[in-house]
C-alpha positions in Angstrom: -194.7 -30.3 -151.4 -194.0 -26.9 -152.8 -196.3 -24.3 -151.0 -194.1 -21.3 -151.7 -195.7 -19.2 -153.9 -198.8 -20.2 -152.2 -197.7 -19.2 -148.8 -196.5 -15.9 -149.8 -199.5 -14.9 -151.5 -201.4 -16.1 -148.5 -199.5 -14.4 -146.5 -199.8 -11.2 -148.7 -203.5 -11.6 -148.1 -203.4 -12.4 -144.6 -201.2 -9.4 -143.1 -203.6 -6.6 -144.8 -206.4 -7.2 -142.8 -206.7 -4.3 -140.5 -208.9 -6.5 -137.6 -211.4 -9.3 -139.5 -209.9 -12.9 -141.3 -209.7 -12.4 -144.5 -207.7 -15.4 -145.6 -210.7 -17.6 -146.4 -209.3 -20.4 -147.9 -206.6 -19.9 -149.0 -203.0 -21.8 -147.8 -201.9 -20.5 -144.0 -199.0 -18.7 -144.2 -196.7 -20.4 -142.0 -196.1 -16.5 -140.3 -199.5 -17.8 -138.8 -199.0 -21.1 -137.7 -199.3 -20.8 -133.9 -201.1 -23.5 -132.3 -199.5 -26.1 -130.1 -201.0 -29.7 -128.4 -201.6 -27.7 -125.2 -203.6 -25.0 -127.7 -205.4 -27.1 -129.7 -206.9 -29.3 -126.5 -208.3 -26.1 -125.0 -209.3 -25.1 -128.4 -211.5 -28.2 -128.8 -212.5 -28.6 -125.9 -214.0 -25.1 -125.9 -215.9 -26.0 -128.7 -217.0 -29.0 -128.0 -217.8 -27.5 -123.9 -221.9 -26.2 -124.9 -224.9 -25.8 -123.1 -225.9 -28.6 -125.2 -223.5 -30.9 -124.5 -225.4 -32.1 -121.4 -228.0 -33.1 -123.9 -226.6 -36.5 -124.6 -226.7 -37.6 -120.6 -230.4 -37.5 -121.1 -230.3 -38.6 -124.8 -229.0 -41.8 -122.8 -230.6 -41.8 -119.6 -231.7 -45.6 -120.4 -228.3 -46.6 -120.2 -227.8 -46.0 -116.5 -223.9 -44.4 -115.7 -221.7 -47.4 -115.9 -222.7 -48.3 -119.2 -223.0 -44.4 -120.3 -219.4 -43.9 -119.3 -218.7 -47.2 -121.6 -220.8 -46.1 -124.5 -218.3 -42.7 -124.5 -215.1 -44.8 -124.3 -216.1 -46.9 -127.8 -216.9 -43.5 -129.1 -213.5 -42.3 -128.6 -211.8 -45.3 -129.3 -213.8 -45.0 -132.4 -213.4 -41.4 -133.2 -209.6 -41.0 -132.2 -207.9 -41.8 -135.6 -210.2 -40.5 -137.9 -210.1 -37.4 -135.6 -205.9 -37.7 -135.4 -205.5 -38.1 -139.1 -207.7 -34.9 -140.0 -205.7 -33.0 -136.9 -202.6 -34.1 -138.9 -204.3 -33.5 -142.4 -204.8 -29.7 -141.7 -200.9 -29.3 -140.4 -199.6 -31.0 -143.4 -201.7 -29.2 -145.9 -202.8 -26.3 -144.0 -206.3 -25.7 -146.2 -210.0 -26.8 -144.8 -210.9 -30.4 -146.0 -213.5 -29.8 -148.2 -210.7 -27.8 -150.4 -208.9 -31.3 -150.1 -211.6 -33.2 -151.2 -211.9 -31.5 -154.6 -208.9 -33.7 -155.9 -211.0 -36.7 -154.3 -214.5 -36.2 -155.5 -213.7 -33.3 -157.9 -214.1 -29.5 -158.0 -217.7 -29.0 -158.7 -219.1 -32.3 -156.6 -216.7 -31.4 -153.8 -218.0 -27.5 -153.7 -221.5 -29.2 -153.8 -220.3 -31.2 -150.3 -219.6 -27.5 -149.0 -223.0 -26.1 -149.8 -224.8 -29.1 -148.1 -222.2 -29.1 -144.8 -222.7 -25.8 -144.7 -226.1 -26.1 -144.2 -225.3 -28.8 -141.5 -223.4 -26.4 -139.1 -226.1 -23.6 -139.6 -228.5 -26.4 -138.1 -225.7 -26.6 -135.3 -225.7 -23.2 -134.7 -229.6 -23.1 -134.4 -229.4 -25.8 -132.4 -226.7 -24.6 -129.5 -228.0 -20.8 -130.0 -231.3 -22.0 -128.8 -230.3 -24.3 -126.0 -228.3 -21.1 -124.4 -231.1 -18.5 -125.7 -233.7 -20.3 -123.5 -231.8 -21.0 -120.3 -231.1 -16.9 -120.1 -234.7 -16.2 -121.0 -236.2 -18.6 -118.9 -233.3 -16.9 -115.7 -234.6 -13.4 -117.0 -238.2 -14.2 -117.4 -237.9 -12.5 -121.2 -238.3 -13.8 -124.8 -235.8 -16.5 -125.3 -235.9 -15.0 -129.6 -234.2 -11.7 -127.8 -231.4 -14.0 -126.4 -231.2 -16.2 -129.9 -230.1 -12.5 -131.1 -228.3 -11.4 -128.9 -226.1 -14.7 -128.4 -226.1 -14.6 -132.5 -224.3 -10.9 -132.8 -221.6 -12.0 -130.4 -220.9 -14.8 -132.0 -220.4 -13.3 -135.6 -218.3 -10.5 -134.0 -216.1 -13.8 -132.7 -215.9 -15.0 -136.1 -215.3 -12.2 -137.7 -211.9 -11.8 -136.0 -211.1 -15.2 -136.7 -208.8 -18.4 -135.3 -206.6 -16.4 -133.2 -208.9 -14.3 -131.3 -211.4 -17.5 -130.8 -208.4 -19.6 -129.5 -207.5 -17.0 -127.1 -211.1 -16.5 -126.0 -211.8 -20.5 -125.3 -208.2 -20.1 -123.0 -209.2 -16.9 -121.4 -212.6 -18.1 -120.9 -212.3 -21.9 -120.1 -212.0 -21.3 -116.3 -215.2 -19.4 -115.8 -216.9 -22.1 -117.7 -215.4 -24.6 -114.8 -216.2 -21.9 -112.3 -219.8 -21.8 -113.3 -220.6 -25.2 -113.5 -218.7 -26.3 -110.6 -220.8 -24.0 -108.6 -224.1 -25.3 -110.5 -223.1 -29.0 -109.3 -222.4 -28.1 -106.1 -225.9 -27.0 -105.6 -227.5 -30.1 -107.5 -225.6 -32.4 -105.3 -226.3 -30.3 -102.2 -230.4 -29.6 -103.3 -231.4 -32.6 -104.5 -231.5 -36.0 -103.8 -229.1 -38.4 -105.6 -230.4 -42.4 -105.8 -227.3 -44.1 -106.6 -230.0 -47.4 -107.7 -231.0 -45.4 -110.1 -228.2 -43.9 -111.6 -227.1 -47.1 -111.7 -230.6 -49.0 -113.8 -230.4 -49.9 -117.2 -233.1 -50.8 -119.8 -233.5 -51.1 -123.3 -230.1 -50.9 -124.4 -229.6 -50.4 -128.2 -225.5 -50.2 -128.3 -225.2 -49.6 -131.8 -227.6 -46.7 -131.5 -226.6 -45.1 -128.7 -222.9 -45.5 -129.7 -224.1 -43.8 -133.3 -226.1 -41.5 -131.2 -222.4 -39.5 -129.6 -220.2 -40.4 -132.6 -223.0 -38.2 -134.6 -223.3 -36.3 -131.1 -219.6 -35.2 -130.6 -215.9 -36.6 -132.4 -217.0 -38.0 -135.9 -219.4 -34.5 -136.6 -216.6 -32.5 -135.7 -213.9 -34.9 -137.7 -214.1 -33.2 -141.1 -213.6 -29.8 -139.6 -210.5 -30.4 -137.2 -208.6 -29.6 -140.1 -209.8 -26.0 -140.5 -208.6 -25.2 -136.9 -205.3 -27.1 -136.7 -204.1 -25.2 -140.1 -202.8 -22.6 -137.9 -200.7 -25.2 -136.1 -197.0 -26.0 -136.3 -196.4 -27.3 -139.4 -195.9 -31.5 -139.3 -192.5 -31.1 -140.9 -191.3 -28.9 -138.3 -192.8 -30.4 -135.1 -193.1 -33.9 -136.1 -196.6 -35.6 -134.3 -195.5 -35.6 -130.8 -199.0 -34.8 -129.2 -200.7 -33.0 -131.9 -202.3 -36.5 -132.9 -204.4 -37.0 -129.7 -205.2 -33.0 -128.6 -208.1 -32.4 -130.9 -209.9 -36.1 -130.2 -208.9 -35.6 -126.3 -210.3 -32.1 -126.5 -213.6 -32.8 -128.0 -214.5 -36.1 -126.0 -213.3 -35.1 -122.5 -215.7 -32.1 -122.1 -218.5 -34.9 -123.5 -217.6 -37.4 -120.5 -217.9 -34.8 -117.8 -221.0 -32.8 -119.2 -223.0 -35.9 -120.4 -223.2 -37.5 -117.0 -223.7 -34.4 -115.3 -227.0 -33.9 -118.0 -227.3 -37.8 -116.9 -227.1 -37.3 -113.0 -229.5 -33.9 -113.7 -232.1 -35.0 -115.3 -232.3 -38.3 -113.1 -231.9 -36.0 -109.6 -233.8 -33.3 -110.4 -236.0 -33.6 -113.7 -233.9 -31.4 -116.1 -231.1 -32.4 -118.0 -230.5 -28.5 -118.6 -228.5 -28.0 -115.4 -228.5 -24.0 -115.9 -231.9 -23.7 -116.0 -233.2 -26.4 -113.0 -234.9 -24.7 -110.1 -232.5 -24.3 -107.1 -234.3 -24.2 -104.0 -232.2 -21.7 -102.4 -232.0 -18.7 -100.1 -232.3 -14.7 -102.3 -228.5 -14.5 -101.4 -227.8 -17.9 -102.8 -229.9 -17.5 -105.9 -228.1 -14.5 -106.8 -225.0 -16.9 -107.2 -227.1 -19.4 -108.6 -228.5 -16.8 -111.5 -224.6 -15.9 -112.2 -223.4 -19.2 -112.4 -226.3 -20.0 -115.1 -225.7 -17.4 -116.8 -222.1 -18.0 -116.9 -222.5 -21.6 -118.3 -224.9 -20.5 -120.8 -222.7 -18.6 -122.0 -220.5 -21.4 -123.2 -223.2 -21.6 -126.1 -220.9 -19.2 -127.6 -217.7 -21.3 -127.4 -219.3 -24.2 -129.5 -221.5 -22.0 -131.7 -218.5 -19.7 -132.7 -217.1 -23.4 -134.1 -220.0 -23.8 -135.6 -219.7 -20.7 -137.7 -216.5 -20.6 -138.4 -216.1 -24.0 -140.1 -219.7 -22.9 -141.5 -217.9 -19.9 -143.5 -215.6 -21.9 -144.4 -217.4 -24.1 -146.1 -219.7 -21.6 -148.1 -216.1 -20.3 -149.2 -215.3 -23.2 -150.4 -218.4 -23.6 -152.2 -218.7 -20.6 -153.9 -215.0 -19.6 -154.5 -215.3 -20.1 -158.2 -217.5 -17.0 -158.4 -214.8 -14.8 -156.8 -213.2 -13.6 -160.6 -211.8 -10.2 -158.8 -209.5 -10.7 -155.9 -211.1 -7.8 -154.1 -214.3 -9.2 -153.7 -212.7 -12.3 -152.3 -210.6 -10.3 -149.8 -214.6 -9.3 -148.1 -216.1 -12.1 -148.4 -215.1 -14.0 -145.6 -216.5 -11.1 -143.1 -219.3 -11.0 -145.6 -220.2 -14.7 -145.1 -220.2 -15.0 -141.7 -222.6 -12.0 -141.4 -224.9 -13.9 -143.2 -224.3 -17.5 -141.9 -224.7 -16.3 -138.3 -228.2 -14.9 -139.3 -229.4 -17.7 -141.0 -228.2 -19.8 -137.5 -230.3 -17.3 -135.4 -233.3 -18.2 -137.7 -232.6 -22.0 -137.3 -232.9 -21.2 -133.5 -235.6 -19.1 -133.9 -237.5 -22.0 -135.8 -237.5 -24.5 -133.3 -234.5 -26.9 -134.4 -234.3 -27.8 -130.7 -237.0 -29.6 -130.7 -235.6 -32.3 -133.3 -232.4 -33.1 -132.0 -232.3 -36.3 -132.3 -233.7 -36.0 -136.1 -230.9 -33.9 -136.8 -228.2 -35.5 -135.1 -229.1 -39.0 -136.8 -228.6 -36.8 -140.2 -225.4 -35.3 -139.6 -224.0 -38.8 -139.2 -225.1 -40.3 -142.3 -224.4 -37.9 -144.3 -221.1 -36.7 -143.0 -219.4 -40.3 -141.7 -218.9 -41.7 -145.4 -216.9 -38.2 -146.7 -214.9 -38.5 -143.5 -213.2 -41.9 -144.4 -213.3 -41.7 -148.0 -211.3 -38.4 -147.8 -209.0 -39.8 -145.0 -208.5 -42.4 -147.2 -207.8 -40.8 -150.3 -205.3 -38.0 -148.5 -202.9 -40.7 -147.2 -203.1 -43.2 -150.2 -203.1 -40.8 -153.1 -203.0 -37.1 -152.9 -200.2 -36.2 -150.1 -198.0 -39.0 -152.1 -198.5 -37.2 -155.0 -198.4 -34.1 -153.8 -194.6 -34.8 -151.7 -193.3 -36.1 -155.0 -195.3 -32.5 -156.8 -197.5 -34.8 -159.1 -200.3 -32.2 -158.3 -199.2 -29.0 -156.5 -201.6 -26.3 -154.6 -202.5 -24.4 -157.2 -204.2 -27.6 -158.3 -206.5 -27.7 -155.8 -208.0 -23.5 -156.5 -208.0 -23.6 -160.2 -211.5 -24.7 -161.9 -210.7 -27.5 -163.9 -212.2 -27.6 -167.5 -212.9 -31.6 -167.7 -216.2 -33.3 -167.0 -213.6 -36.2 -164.7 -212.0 -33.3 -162.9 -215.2 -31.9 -161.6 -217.1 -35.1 -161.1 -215.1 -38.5 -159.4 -217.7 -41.1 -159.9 -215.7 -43.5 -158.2 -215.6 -41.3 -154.9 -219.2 -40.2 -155.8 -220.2 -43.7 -156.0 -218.9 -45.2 -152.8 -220.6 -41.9 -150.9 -223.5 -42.8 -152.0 -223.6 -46.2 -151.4 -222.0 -45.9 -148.2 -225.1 -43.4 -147.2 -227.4 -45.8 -148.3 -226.2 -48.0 -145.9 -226.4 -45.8 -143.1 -230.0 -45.2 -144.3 -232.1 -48.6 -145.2 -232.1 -51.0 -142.5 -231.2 -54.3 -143.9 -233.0 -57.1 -141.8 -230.6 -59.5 -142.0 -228.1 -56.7 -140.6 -230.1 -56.4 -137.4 -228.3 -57.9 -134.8 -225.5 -56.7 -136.0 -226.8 -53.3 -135.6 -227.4 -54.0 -132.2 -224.1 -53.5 -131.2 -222.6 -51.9 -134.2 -223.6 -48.3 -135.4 -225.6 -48.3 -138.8 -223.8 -45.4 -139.7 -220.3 -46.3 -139.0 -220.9 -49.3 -140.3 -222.2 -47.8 -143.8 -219.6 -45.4 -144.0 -216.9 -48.4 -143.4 -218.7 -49.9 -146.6 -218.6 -47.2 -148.3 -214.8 -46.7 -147.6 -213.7 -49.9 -148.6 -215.5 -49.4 -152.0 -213.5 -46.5 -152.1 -210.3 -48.1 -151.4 -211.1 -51.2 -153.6 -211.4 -48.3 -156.6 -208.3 -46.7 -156.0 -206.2 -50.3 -156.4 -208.2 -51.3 -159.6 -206.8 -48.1 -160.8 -203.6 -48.1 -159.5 -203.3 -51.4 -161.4 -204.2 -50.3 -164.4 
């Protein structure tokens, strides 16, 4: 795989930068390849660690704990290749995926992809930034659209400075997040009553739903952009996959087991899934700990929300890369973008995305689950093989192709688009399996194995 010329251009770009990222992207220069396993679990886990996360517990409060804790476990065991293979994906070809993907669905479709996701993790901003927003208002008794702001301009400056300065603030920062809410469930188990009957009642259960409900929730909505994180790890050829498979997976789904059942156990104990913001009947001396400690864990609204953005810029870079025709305006527009991005997240917040969660979440997985497998697919079968024997080489994958075939895959285009169907129209006769089986996964599945079926018939030919 000859990255060479790539890298040292790359590299070129990446070492003027006085202070913001400016490598958009383009190839990581392996001068910049930092991460390790140990790095990219905090990483993830960072991101994934939100004032939101909670959210699912009460998302699933029908499911009672046992089967809550089981309903994450199929989610992992779910999530964990996909999640493993794009970890892997982004140190063997150290580019976002959606720059991948261009070979897979072509230039022009694949750019389309990045407008649309882009779109997506804007409504993920809006959604954490408002989360955090109103547990600080609602502390400081002021207008939770001050906080959307506020939260909002720290989280651009984040971005702005890129990957290495959000890894090391998610490990500087991780331990006052366990801090804060380990003093937060200290007082809910000491304040209010816990009724271990009902923690433990069940009704209603819908597995395939709820199992679609944290896949969309946490690993497979995050899949697509492990890649643009774990480009700054150690290359695969150097390290070998060790533990870099399982870090990103781990990192994302162990923050969801321990904050979805505390959101579980709070909103069952004391009425509020939003553990910051309940209502601690305490002393003025305790409250002023309590206050701190709530402010301090919504503050981890910026840890996922700066992983919302960042992926978020990269993907509107992606999209609109083959408008950059002078080198300088592509140099600024990565601070450019994330100005703007983070804006139009504030606004999401600002507009009330909160209040259709569920909506949203249901969205992201069916439109998002079929381009995960049908890129995995086509990265392992087709393009790193061709790319190790230099059938198609990096420039390849930047260079606006002229061909109507180059831009547009129908083959790729087609199975997406089935496979969304699917995760779409209920089928009656489907039902039962539904039950038990996530609609979406179970589209996107389809959708893949279209995929896969395409790729032989043309391999034969």
């Amino acid at each position: 795989m000859k990255m060479g010329e790539e890298n040292r251009k790359s590299e070129e770009v990446y070492m003027k930068k006085t202070g913001f990222e400016v490598i958009g992207v383009r190839p990581i220069p392996k001068s910049s390849r930092y991460m390790t396993p140990s790095k990219i679990f905090i990483f993830w886990a960072m991101a994934s660690a939100s004032a939101t996360t909670p959210l699912i517990g009460y998302l699933l409060e029908n499911l009672g704990i046992l089967n809550l804790l089981l309903v994450f476990t199929i989610s992992l065991l779910i999530g964990i290749i996909p999640a493993g293979l794009f970890s892997e994906m982004g140190r063997q070809f150290p580019v976002p995926s959606l720059v991948v993907s261009r070979k897979t669905y072509g230039y022009l479709t694949s750019n389309a992809f990045s407008a649309l996701y882009t779109v997506v993790n804007i409504g993920w901003f809006g959604l954490n930034d408002s989360t955090g927003g109103l547990i600080v208002a609602s502390l400081l008794h002021s207008n939770p659209i001050i906080w959307y702001i506020v939260f909002g301009i720290i989280q651009v400056i984040l971005v702005l400075y890129g990957a290495k300065i959000l890894e090391y603030f998610y490990r500087y920062t991780a331990i006052i997040l366990i801090i804060c809410y380990g003093i937060l469930t200290y007082f809910l188990f000491k304040y209010f009553p816990i009724n271990v009957h009902e923690l433990l009642y069940s009704s209603n259960i819908d597995w395939g739903a709820s199992i679609g409900l944290v896949l969309s929730f946490s690993i497979l909505s995050w899949t697509y952009k492990i890649s643009t994180a774990t480009r700054f790890a150690k290359p695969y050829e150097e390290t070998g996959r060790k533990f870099y498979f399982i870090s990103a997976p781990l990192g994302i789904m162990v923050p969801v087991y321990l904050m979805g059942i505390l959101g579980f156990v709070s909103q069952k104990a004391a009425g509020d899934w939003n553990l910051p913001a309940v209502a601690f009947p305490v002393s003025s001396a305790l409250a002023i700990i309590v206050g701190i400690a709530s402010i301090g864990a919504a503050l981890a609204i910026l840890h996922t929300n700066a992983m919302n953005l960042y992926p978020a810029v990269a993907d509107f870079l992606t999209a609109v890369q083959p408008a950059f025709k002078n080198n300088k305006i592509e140099d600024i527009s990565q601070p450019i973008s994330t100005i703007v991005i983070g804006i139009a997240g504030a606004i999401a917040a600002v507009l009330g995305i909160l209040q259709n969660a569920s909506t949203f979440l249901n969205f992201v997985g069916d439109i998002i689950f079929p381009y995960t497998f049908i890129v995995l697919l086509d990265w392992y079968l087709r393009l790193r093989p061709q790319m190790i024997t230099e059938k198609i080489m990096v420039k390849d994958f930047y260079n606006l192709p002229k061909s109507i075939k180059d831009n547009i895959n129908v083959y790729s285009l087609l199975a997406t688009i089935i496979g969304t169907i699917l995760n779409v129209i209920t089928i009656p006769s489907l039902s039962v399996l539904y039950n038990y089986f996530p609609q979406e996964l179970f589209g996107s599945l389809i959708g893949a194995l279209l995929y896969f079926i395409f790729i032989k018939l043309r391999l034969m030919k």
